[in-house]
C-alpha positions in Angstrom: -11.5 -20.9 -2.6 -10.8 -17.6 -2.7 -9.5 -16.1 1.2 -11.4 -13.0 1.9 -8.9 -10.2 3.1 -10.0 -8.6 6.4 -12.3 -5.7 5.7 -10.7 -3.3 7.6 -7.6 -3.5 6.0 -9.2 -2.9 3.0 -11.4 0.3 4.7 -7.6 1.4 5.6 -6.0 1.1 2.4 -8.6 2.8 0.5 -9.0 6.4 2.6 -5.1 6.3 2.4 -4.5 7.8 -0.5 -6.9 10.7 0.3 -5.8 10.7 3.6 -2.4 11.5 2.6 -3.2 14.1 0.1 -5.5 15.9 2.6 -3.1 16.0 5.4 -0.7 17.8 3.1 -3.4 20.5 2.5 -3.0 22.8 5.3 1.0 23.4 4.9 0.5 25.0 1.9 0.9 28.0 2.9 4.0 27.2 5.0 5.2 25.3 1.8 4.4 28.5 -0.2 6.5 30.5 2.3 9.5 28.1 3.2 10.2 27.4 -0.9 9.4 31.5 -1.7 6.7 30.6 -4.4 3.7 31.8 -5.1 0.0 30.6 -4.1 -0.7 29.1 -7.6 2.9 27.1 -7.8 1.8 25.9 -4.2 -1.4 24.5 -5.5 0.0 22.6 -8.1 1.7 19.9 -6.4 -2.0 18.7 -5.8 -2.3 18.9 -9.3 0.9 17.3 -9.9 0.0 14.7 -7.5 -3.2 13.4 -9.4 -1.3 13.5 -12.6 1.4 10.7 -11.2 -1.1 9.1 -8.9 -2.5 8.0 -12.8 -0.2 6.8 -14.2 0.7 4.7 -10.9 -2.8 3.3 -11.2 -1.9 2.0 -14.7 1.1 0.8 -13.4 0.3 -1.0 -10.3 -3.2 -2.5 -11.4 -1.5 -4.4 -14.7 1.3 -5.2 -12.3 -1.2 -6.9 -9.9 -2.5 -9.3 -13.1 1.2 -10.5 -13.3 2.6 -10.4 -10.2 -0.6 -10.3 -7.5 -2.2 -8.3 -5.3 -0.6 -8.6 -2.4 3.2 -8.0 -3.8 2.2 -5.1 -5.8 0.2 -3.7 -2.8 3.5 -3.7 -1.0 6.2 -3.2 -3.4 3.6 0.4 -4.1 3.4 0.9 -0.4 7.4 0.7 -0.2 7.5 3.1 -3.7 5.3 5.8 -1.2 7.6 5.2 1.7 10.9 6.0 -0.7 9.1 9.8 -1.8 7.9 10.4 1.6 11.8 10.3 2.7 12.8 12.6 -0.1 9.8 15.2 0.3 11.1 14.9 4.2 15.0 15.6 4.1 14.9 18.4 0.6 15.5 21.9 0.4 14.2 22.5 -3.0 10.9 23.0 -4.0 11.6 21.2 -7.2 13.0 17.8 -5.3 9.6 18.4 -3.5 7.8 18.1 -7.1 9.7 14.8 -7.5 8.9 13.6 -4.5 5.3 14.0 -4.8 5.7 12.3 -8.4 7.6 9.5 -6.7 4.9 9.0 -3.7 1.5 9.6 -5.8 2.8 6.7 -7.9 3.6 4.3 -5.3 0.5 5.3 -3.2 -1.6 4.6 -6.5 -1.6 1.0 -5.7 -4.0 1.5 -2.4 -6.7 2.9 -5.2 -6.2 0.4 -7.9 -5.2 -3.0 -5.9 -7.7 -2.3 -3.0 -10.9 -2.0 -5.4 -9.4 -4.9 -7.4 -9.4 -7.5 -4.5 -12.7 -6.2 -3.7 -13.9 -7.0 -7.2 -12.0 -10.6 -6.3 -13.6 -11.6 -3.6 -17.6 -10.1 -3.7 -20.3 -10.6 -5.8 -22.2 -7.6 -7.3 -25.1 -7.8 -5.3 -21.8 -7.7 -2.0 -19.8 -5.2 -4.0 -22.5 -2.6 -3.6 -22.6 -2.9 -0.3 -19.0 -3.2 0.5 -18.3 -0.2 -1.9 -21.5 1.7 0.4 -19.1 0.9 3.5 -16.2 2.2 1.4 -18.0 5.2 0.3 -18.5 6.6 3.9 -14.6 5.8 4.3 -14.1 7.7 1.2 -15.6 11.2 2.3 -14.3 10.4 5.9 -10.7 10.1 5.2 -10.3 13.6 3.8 -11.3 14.7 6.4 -9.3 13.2 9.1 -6.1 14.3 7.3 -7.1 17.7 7.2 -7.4 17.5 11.3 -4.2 15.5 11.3 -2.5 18.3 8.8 -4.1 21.3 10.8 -2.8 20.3 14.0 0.5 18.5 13.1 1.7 21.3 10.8 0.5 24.1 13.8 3.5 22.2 15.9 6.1 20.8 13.7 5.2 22.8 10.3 5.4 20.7 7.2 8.3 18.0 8.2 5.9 17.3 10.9 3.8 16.1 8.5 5.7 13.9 6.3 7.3 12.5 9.4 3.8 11.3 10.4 2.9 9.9 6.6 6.3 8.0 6.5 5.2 6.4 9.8 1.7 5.5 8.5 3.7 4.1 5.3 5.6 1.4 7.6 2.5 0.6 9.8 0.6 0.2 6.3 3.3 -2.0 5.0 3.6 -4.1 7.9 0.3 -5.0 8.2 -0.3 -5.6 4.6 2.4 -7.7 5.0 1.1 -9.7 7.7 -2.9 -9.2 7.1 -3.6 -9.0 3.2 -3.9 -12.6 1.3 -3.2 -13.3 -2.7 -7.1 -12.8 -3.8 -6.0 -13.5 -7.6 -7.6 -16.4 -8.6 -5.9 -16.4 -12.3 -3.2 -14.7 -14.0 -3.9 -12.4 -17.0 -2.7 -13.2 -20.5 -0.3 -10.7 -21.7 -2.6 -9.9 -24.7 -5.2 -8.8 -22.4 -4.3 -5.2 -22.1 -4.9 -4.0 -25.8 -8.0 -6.2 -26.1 -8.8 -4.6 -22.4 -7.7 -0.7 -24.2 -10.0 -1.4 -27.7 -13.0 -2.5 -25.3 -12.7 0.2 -22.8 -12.2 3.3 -25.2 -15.5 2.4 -27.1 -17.8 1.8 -23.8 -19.5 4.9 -23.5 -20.9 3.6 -19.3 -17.1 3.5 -19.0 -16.6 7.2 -20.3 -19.9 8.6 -18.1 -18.4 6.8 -15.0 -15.0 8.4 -15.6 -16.1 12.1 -16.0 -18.5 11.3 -13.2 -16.3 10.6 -10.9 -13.3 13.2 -11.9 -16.2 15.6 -11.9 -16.8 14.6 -8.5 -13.2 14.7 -6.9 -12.5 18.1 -9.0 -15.1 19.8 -6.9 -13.8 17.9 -3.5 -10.1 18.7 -3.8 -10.6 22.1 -5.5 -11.6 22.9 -2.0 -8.4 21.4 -0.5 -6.5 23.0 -2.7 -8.1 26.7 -2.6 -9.7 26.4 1.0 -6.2 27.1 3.2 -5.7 30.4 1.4 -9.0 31.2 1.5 -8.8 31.3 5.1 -5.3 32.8 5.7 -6.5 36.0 3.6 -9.4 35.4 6.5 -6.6 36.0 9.0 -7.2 32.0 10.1 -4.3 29.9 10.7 -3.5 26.2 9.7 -5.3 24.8 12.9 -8.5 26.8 12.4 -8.3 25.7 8.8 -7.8 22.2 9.8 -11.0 21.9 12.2 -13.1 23.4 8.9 -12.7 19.2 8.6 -15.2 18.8 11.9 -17.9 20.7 9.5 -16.8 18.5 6.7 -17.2 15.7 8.6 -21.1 16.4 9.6 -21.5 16.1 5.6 -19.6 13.0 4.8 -21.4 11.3 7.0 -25.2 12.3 6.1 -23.9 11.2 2.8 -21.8 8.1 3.6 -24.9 6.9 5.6 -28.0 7.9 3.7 -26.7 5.9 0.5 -25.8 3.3 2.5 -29.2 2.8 4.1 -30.6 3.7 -0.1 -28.3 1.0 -1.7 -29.7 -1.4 1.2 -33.4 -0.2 0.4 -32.9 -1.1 -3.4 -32.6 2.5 -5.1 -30.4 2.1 -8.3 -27.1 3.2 -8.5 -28.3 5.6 -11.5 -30.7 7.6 -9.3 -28.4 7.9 -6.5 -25.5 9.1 -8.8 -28.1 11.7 -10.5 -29.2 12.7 -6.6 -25.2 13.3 -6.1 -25.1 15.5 -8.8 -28.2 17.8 -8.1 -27.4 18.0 -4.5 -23.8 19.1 -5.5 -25.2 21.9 -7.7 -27.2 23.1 -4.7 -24.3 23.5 -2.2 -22.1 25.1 -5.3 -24.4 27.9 -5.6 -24.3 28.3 -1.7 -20.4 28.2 -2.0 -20.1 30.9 -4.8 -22.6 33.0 -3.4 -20.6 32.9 0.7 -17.1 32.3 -0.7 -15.7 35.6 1.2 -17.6 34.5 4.0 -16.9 31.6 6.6 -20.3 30.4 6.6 -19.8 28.8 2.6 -18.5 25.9 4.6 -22.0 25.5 5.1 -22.4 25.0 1.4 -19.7 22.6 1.7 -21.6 20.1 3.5 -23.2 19.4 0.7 -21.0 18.9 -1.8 -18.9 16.3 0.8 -22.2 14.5 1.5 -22.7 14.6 -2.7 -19.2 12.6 -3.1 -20.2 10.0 0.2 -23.5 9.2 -2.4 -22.2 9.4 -5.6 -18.4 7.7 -5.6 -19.4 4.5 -4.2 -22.0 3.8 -6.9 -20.3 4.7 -9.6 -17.2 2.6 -8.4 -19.2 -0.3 -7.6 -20.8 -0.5 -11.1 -18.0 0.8 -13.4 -15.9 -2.8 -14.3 -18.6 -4.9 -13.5 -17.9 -6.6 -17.3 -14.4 -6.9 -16.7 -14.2 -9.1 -13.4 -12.0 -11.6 -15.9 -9.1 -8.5 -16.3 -10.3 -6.6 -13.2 -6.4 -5.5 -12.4 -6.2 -3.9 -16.0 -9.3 -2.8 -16.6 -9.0 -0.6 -13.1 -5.9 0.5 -14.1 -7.9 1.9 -17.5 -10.2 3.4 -15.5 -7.9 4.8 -13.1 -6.0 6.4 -15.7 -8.5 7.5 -17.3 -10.2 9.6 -14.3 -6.9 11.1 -12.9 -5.9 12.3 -15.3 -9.1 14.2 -16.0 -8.9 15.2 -11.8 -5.2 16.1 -12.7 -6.0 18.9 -15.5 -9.5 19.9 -13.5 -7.3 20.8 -10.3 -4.4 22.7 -12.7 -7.4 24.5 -13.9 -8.4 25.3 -10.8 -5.3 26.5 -9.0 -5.1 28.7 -12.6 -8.7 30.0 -11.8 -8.7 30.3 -7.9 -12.4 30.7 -7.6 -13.5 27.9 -5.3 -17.5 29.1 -6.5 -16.7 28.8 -9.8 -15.3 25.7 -10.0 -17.8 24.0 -7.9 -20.6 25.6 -10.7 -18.9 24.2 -13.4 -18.2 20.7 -12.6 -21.6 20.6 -11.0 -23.5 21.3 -13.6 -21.2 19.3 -16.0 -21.9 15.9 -13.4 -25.7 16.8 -13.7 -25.3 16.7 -17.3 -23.5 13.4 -17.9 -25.6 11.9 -14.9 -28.7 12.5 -16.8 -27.3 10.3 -20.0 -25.3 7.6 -17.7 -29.3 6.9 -16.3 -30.5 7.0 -20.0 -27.7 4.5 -20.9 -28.7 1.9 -17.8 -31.8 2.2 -18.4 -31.6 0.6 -21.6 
């Protein structure tokens, strides 16, 4: 029988990667200033970020269907450490670049290894409502590391910062170490993965949950990547910028909660996702129209409480075909969607019109929403 890991280990391991991406957000500015580049070339380590975070998640989720969860959680957690120490102790922006290359790929394994154990050890009718607990996680760890960034970077400026991630990389591997059991129950074959490729590439519920859900990080991160210049040229500084995450907060939690107490009533994951999509739209039209102004992080709140509804179901429901190859197939999938998140946010730092980005993808997630209901329907 299967050991369930402790849940909030799991809860931890899943915000991390979000958590450490956010916290970075509001020393972009100073990293913008300290390297001498420009706004746009400060922007793209986000993008930059997503792009390795991808093929990490390839990496780490066939690695755990050879090796096991638990050693590929922490050999990935040791990989984050090791770029956390570079990005620390350079002087170039380039060895920053590599840094980030070097910690989205090990931090990857939080993503891929942490859903796969889930998909382990619950049922579906349990996944939903683990991956409803998860979802409020989800839109609640961006938020604390934009808090954490805001104030850590207002009083030790960027090294401040990856001080305190390379110290959350050593508590993480400690307890994973010391809290997280082997929740494989069989190893893969080694033929799996291009019988696991042919399958995926023709499932067309695997291609609407993979736009769906870069759709829906595009228009979360455009907002940490854009938002801290937005508000310098609104003569705010990295702490004011960093309590914009109290406002964000009040949104991922109407959202983390309501589809929580919706999955529990019995509302399919279809309609929620749909719901996501149209209340996104809503708060993107509020955002383009206040952009100049403060008050479009009131438009915000919706688009954070869109992602809290819409990520959790589309997770929970995405591999439920491929439980037998669950570490590959997520590491499809993973690839699949970050990469996608990876061009969206170099096309956004290009554009750097929050509005207009938010529009877009909106309107794009209403559209493939409407066929991924079709499609379940059937």
């Amino acid at each position: 029988m299967t050991t369930k890991p402790k849940l909030w280990l799991m809860i931890i391991l899943m915000m991390f990667p979000q958590f450490v991406e956010t916290i970075y957000s509001p020393v972009l500015p100073q990293i913008a200033k300290k390297f001498s580049v420009n706004d746009q070339q400060a922007s793209q380590t986000i993008a930059i970020y997503f792009i390795a975070f991808a093929i990490g998640v390839v990496f780490w989720g066939i690695v755990s269907d050879r090796i096991g969860r638990r050693k590929a959680m922490i050999y990935g957690l040791i990989t984050y450490g090791a770029g956390t120490i570079i990005a620390l102790f350079t002087t170039d922006f380039n060895i920053i670049l590599l840094a980030r290359v070097i910690a989205a790929f090990g931090v990857a394994v939080c993503s891929v290894v942490t859903q796969t154990i889930l998909r382990d050890t619950f049922d579906k009718t349990e996944l939903a409502k683990v991956f409803s607990i998860m979802g409020i996680a989800l839109s609640i760890s961006p938020v604390a590391g934009l808090l954490t960034g805001g104030l850590v970077s207002a009083h030790y400026g960027y090294s401040g910062v990856f001080s305190t991630l390379l110290m959350l990389a050593i508590a993480l591997i400690t307890a994973t170490f010391v809290f997280l059991p082997e929740t494989q129950k069989t190893s893969a074959n080694e033929t799996r993965f291009i019988d696991v490729l042919k399958k995926m590439s023709t499932d067309k519920m695997i291609w609407y949950s993979v736009f769906l859900v870069a759709a829906f990080n595009v228009m979360l991160f455009s907002y940490y990547a854009l938002a801290p210049f937005i508000f310098e040229r609104a003569g705010y500084n990295t702490t004011q910028f960093g309590y914009s995450g109290i406002a964000l907060a009040i949104g991922s939690f109407i959202g983390g909660i309501t589809n929580k107490n919706l999955v529990r009533a019995g509302y399919s994951s279809a309609k929620l996702i749909l719901s996501a999509a149209l209340l996104a739209a809503s708060g993107a039209l509020g955002v383009w129209f206040l952009q100049k102004d403060i008050w479009f992080l009131l438009s915000m709140l919706f688009i954070v409480a869109a992602f809290g509804i819409a990520i959790p179901n589309i997770l929970s429901q995405a591999l439920n075909r491929y439980k037998q190859v669950a570490g590959t197939a997520g590491a499809l999938f993973g690839l699949m969607y970050y990469l996608i998140i990876g061009i969206g946010l170099i096309i956004s730092g290009w554009v750097q019109n929050l509005g207009l980005i938010l529009i877009i993808c909106s309107a794009f997630s209403i559209g493939v929403a409407l066929k991924y209901k079709a499609r379940a329907i059937l």
